[in-house]
C-alpha positions, -999 to +999 in steps of 0.1 A: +000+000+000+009+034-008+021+058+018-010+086+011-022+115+035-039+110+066-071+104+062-091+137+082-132+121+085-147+089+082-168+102+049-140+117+031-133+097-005-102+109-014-080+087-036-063+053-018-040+036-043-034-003-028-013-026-045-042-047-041-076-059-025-080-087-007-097-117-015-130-137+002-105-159+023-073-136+025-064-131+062-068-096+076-029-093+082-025-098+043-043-059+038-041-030+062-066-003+051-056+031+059-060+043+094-060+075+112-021+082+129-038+100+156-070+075+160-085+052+187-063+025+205-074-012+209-094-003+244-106+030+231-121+013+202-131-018+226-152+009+250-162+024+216-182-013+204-193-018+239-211+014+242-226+008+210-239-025+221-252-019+251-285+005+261-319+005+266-321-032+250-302-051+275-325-042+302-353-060+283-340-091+272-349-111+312-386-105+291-371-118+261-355-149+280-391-157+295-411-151+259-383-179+250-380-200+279-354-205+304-334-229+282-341-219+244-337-181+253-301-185+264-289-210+236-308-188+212-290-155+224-257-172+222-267-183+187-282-147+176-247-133+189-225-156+171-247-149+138-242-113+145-207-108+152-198-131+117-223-102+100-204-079+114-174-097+100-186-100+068-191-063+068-161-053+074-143-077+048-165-062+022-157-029+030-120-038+025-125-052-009-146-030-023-128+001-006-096-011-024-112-019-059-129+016-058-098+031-041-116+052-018-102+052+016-131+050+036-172+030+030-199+037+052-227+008+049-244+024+023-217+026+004-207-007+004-241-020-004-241+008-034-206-005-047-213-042-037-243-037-062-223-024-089-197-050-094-228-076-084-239-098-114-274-087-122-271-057-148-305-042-134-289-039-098-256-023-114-279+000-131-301+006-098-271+009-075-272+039-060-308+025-044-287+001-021-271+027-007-305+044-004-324+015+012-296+009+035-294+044+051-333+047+052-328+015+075-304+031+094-325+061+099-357+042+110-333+021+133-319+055+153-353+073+154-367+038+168-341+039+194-348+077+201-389+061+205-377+037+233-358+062+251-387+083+258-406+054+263-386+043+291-377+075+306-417+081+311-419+049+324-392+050+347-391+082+362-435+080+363-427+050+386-402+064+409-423+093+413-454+074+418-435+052+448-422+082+462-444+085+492-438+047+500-400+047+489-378+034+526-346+026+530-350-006+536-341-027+502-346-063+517-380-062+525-389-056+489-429-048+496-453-042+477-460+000+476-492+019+471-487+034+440-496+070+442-516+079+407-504+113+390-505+109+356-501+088+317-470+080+309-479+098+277-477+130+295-446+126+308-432+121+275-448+155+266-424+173+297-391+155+284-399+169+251-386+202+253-356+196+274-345+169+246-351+193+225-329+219+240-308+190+244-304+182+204-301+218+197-264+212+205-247+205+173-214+196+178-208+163+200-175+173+213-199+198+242-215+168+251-182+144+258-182+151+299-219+146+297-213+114+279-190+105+301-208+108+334-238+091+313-214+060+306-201+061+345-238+061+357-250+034+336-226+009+343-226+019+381-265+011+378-261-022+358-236-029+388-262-027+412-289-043+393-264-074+389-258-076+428-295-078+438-305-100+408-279-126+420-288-128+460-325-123+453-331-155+428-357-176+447-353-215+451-367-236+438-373-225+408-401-234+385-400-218+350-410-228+316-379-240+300-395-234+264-416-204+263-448-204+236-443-207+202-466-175+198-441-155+218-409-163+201-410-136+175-415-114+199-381-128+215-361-122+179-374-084+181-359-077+212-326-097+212-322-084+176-331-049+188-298-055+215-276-070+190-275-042+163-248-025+168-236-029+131-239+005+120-210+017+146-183-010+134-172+009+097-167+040+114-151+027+143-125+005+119-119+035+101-105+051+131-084+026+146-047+035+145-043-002+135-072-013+117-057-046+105-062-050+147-096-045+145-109-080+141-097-088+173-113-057+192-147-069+173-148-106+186-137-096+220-164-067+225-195-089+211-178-123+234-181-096+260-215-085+251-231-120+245-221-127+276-234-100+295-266-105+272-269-139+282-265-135+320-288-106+325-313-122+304-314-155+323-304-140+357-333-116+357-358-136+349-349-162+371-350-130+397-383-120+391-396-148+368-434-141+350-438-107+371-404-095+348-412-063+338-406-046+301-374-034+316-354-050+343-353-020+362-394-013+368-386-047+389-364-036+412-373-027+446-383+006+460-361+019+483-337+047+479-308+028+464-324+013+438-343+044+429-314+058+423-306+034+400-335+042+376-326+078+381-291+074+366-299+048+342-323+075+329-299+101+331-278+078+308-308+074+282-314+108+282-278+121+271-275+086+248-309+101+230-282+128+217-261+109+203-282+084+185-300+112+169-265+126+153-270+100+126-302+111+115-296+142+121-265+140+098-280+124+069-312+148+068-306+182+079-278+186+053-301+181+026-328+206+040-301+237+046-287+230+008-324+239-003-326+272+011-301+302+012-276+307+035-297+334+057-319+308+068-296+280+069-297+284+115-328+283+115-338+254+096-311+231+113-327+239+145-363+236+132-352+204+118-343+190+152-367+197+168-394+183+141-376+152+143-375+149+180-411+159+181-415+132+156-403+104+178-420+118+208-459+114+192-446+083+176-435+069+212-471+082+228-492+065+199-474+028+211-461+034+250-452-003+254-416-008+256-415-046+251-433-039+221-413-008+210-384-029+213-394-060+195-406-037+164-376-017+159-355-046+163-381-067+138-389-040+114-347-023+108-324-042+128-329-074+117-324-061+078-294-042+088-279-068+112-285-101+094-306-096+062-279-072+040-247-087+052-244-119+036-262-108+006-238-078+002-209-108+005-223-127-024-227-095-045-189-080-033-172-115-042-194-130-070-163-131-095-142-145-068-156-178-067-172-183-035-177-219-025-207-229-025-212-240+009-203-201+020-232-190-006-259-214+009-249-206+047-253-168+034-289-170+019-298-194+048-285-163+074-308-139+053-338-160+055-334-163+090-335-124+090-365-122+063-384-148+088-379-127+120-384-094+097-420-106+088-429-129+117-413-098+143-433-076+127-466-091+127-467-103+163-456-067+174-482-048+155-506-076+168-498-069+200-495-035+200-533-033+184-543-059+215-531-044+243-544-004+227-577-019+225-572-036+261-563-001+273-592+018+256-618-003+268-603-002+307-603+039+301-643+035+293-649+015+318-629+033+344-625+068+333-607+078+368-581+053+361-544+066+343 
């Protein structure tokens, strides 16, 4: 390879000039892309992949475990994390070929997909190219804004509950009783109050003024999942007596959610890019996701082995209510709420560019900011029209993340190394990866909406009956 510039951003397609790209099976060490001399170490990019990986999704999946059972819902997280990390993989070996054969020194996922179309065998996709790249970043969209959706749904949910027990909140975090709830209001209507400070919050455009806030976000969070860990493990009643397979019915709604937790794909081509080493990058990416599956897996099974059929749609509406542990829901929420930032920057990225170019430079302020805060409002009354985070969860992960995560991948793979001769056996494993993906996609989908159209109903008819009721 060519000793060329630095490369300065992750979307910059200046000229790379390789000897060569490398092939289906060549070994990473065999092709060092480009990297950034001042970019991410090994642990920087590790923390990088695990914060990527791990949010609002992780506290759902005890739910997931019990809509799978206490035996299929482990083996079939440790299955759906293998599956995605070897996406992931395939991802990244794409973007090397095609990065190289292109000689650009960077590929988002769009990109690829565009490219992987264009040296694909079907004339009609070379000719309709550009729409891969189109599809692929309208996924990614619908996947952030989906995420922005869960966070308000489980900051209302949260903080409604800790202010609810607050009259019967003790210090006292063994006894565990049950507390009078004291009624105030919808969880609805606490999403309206979060709505302007998020807002205010997205109004600030450049991430690098939210890095301390990020940072005590990232300290809180884990300190929280801490906490949760310890009480989950010396609370888990004996003997136990749960379903080891969970209904049939209920599965899909399983694949939402642990999809939902595993898509993290959309962070690993950027945080390649910036490695200092990106040949040492494959490394970084099993490590994080063994790290993740098994923090996945534990949490999942632990939890609902805590709290069994009363699991709630997050872990943390279980826990008791004494001071400590409403702290925790307070700054797991603070984390959420300064996460919601960042996952709106890609969005925000891909759409407010394209609004600003339309008009002249005078109004150019204005419009980014209007923007925002259309978009965030957007989220919000999407959130309020479905305020059932199981179900958010399971849809976003049904409906984006399982195209993103394992439809696309192996596809793109067949496309990217068509001429290479794949084996056969590679091909067949690829389109049987993507039909798992298509199956959960549709199957996901429908049981969501079903139950999403179920329980509104359920909740309109209670509000009739009982109009005093919130």
């Amino acid at each position: 390879m060519s000793n060329s510039s630095r490369v300065n951003s992750p979307t910059e397609e200046t000229s790379l000039t390789p000897d060569r790209s490398p092939g289906p099976e060549e070994p990473q060490d065999e092709y060092t892309r480009l990297g950034e001399k001042t970019g991410t170490t090994f642990i920087q990019t590790l923390i990088h992949l695990l914060k990527g990986n791990i949010g609002t999704g992780l506290l759902g999946l005890p739910l997931a475990v019990k809509n799978a059972g206490l035996v299929l819902g482990p083996i079939s997280l440790l299955l759906m994390g293998g599956i995605a990390v070897h996406c992931m993989d395939i991802l990244v070996k794409c973007s090397h070929y095609l990065s190289g054969r292109m000689r650009k020194p960077f590929l988002d996922y769009g990109n690829c997909m565009q490219y992987g179309l264009e040296v694909g065998p079907v004339p009609w996709l070379q000719r309709h190219a550009i729409w891969g790249r189109r599809v692929v970043n309208a996924f990614l969209m619908v996947t952030q804004l989906g995420f922005c959706c869960v966070y308000f749904v489980f900051l209302s949910d949260n903080i409604k509950q800790v202010i609810e027990s607050a009259n019967g909140t003790t210090a006292d975090c063994h006894l565990n009783q049950t507390v009078v709830m004291t009624s105030t209001f919808d969880s609805r209507l606490y999403m309206l109050c979060f709505l302007p400070f998020i807002i205010l919050l997205v109004f600030i455009r450049n991430l690098k003024y939210l890095a301390p806030f990020s940072m005590l976000a990232n300290l809180a969070m884990i300190i929280s999942l801490g906490m949760i860990y310890n009480y989950i493990v010396w609370n888990i009643p004996f003997p136990v007596a749960l379903p080891l397979l969970g209904e049939l019915k209920n599965y899909p709604l399983f694949f939402g959610t642990a999809i939902f937790a595993f898509e993290g794909i959309g962070v690993v081509l950027p945080l390649e890019n910036k490695m200092k080493t990106p040949r040492s990058f494959h490394k970084v990416l099993y490590l994080g996701m063994a790290i993740v599956t098994c923090l996945y897996i534990s949490l999942g099974t632990l939890g609902y082995l805590c709290f069994g059929d009363g699991i709630g749609a997050s872990i943390t509406l279980n826990l008791p209510n004494c001071w400590l542990y409403q702290a925790v829901k307070i700054l797991y929420s603070f984390g959420i709420f300064i996460t919601y930032a960042l996952q709106f920057y890609v969005p925000a990225e891909i759409l407010i560019p394209r609004v600003v170019a339309r008009l002249e430079e005078r109004w150019a302020w204005a419009a980014d900011l209007a923007v925002r805060a259309a978009l965030v409002t957007l989220t919000c009354v999407l959130a309020i029209l479905v305020p059932e985070l199981d179900l958010v969860i399971s849809l976003v992960g049904s409906v984006s993340s399982s195209a993103l995560a394992l439809i696309f991948p192996p596809l793109l793979e067949i496309l990217t190394f068509h001429s290479e001769g794949l084996p056969w056996g590679v091909i067949c494993k690829n389109f049987l990866i993507s039909i798992i993906g298509l199956v959960g996609f549709v199957a996901g989908t429908y049981v969501s909406i079903e139950q999403i159209v179920l329980r509104n109903s359920a909740r309109d008819a209670l509000n009739g009956t009982q109009p005093g009721v919130h």
